[in-house]
N, C-alpha and C positions, 0 to 999 in steps of 0.2 A: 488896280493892278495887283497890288499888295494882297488883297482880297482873295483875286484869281486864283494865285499863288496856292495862298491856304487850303483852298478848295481842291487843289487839284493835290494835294497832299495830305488831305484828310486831315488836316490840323495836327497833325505828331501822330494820330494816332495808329497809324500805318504802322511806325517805325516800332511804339509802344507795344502791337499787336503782335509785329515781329518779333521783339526781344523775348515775349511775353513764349511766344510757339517755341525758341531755341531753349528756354530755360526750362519748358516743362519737358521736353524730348531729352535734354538734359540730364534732368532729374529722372527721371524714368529710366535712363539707361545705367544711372548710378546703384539706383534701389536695386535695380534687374543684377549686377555685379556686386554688392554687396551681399544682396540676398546668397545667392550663388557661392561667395566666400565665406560666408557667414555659415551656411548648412553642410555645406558640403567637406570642411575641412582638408587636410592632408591624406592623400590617398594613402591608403597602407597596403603596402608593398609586402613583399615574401619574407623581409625583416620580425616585421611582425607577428606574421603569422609563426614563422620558424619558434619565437618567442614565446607568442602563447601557446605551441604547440608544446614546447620544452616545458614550461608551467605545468599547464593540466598533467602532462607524465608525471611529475615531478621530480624531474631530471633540474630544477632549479627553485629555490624556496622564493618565498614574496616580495623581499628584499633587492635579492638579484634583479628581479624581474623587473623591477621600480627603475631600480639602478638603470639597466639596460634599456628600461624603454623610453625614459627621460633621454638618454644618448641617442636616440634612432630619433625623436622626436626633433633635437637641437642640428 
């Protein structure tokens, strides 16, 4: 009977096979979101651009520009 049992359960390795299918979809959905965070960064917004804009004129020196975009970034 004990035997049957086994049999009809694949001996674990159903359960192994499954755990094995959710950890890699898993993982897969992790990398796919990391990667994505990882490359893609903080959108930059018209903050920015206004800033570089004001730079290249140099309507502000390098300092400023440091200063201020450390602030937009935080």
């Amino acid at each position: 009977m004990l035997a049957c049992a086994m049999g009809a359960m694949g001996g674990g390795w159903m359960a192994l096979w499954a755990n094995g299918v959710v950890a890699f979809w898993g993982s897969v959905i992790w990398l796919a979101v990391w990667t994505i965070r990882r490359f893609t960064g903080r959108p930059r917004g018209n903050g920015f651009r206004t800033l570089e804009d004001r730079f290249a004129r140099g309507e502000i020196d390098e300092q400023e520009f440091e200063t201020r975009r450390r602030v937009l970034e935080s």
